[in-house]
Rosetta silent file (secondary structure, phi, psi, omega in degrees, C-alpha in Angstrom):
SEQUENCE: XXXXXXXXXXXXXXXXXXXXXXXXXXXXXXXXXXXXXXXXXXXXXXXXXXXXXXXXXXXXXXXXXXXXXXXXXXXXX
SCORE:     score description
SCORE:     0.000 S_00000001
   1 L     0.000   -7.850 -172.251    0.000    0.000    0.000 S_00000001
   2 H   -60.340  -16.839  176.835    3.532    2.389    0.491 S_00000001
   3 H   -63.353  -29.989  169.144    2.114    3.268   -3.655 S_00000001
   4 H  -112.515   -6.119  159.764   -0.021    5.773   -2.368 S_00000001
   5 H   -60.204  -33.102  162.584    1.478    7.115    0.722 S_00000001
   6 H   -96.820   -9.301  170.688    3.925    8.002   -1.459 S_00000001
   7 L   -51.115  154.421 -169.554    2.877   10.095   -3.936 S_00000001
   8 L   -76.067 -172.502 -169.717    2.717   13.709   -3.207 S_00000001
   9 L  -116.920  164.223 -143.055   -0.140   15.351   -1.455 S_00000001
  10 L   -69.696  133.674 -150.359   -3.068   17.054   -2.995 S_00000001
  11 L  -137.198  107.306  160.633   -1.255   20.165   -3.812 S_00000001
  12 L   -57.790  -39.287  168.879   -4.415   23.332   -5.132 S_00000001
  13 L   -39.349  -47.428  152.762   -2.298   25.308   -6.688 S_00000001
  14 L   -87.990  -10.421 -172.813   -1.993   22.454   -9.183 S_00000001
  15 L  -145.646  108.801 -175.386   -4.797   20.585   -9.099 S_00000001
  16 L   -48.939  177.371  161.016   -8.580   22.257   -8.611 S_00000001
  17 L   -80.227  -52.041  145.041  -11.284   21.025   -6.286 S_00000001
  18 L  -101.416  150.125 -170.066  -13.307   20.131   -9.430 S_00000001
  19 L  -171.684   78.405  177.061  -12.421   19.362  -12.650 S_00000001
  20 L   -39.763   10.074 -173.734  -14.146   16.921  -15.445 S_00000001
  21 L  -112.446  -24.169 -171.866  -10.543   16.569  -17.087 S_00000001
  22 L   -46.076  141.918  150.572   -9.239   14.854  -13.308 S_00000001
  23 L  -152.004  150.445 -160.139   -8.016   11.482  -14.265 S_00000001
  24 L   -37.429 -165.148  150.100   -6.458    8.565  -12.281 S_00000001
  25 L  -161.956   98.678 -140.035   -2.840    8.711  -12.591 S_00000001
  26 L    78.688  177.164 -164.421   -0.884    5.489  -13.010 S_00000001
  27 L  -159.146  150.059 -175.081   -1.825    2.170  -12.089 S_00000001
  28 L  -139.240  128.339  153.802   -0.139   -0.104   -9.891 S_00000001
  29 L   -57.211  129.485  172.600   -0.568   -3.962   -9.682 S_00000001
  30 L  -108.950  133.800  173.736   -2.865   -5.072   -6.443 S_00000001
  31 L  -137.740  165.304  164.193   -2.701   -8.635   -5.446 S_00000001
  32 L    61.262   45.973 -164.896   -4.057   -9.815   -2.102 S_00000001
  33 L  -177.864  151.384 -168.396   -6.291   -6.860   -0.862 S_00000001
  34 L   -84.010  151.114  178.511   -9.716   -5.834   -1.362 S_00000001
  35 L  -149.527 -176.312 -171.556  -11.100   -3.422   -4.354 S_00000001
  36 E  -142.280  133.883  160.150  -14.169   -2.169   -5.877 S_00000001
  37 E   -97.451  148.237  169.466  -14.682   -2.314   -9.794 S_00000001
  38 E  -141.254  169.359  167.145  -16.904    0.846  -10.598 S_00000001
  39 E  -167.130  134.832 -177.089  -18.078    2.262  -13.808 S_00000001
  40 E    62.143   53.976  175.572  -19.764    5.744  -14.436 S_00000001
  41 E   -92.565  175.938  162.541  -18.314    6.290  -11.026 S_00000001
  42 E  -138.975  143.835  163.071  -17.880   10.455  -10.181 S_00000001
  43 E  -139.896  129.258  167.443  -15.377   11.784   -8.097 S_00000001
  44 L    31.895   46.754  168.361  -14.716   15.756   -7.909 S_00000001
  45 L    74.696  -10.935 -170.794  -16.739   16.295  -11.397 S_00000001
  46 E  -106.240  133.006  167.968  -14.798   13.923  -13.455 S_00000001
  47 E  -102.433  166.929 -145.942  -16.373   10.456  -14.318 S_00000001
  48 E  -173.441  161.946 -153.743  -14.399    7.509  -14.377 S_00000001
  49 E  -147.024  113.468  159.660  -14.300    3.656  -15.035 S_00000001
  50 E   157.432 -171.957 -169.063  -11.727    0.861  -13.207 S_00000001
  51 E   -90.660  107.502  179.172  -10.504   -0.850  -10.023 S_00000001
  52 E  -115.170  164.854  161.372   -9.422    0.745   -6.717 S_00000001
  53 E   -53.133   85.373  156.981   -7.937   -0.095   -3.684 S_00000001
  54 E   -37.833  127.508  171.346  -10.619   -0.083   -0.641 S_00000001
  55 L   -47.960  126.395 -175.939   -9.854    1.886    2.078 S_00000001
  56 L   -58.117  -44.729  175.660   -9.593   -0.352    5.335 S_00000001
  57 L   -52.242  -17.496  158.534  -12.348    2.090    6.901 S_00000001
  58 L  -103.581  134.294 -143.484  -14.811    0.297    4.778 S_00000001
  59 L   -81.874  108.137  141.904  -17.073   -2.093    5.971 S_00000001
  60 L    -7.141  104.346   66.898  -18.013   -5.690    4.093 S_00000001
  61 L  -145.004  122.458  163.451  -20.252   -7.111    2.544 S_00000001
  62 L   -97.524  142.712  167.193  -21.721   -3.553   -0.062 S_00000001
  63 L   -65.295  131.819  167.254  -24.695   -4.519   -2.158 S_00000001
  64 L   -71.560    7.944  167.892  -24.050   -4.988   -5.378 S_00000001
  65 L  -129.766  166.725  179.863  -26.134   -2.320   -7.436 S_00000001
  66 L    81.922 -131.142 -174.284  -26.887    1.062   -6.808 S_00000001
  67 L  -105.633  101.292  165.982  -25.465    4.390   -5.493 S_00000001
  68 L  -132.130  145.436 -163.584  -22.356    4.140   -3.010 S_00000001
  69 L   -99.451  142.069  173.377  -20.130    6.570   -1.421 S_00000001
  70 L  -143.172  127.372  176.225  -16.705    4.500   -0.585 S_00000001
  71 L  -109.062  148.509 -160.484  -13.189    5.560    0.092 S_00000001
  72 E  -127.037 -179.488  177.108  -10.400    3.960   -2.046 S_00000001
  73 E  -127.828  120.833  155.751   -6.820    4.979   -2.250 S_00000001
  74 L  -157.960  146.283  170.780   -5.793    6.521   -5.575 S_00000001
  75 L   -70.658  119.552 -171.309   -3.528    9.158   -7.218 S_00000001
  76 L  -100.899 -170.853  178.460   -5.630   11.766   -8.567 S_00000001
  77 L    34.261    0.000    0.000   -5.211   14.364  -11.391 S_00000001
């Protein structure tokens, strides 16, 4: 998980609060650790399609359809 602690930290100056252009940035192989596939997900105006990292803070077993708010670990913009 040290791939996204290290990356730098959300910096405004460069990178808005919204922005329909945000897009992941890089990809890292995950083996052994929980994710979420999403598609016609939104984050901070930009929609977006693929596999994240869950966030340990979320709780097991999410339904599999509808509308969910979840935090993942990823490198934005």
């Amino acid at each position: 998980m040290n791939h996204y602690f290290e990356r730098p930290i959300w910096d405004k100056t460069k990178c808005p609060d919204l922005s329909k252009l945000a897009k992941v940035k890089g990809t890292v192989h995950l083996q052994n650790i929980r994710v979420i596939k999403v598609k016609n997900a939104t984050y901070r105006g930009a929609v977006f399609n693929g596999t994240f990292h869950l966030s340990n803070a979320v709780k097991l077993p999410l339904a599999a359809n509808g509308i969910k708010r979840v935090e993942v670990y990823c490198g934005w913009f």
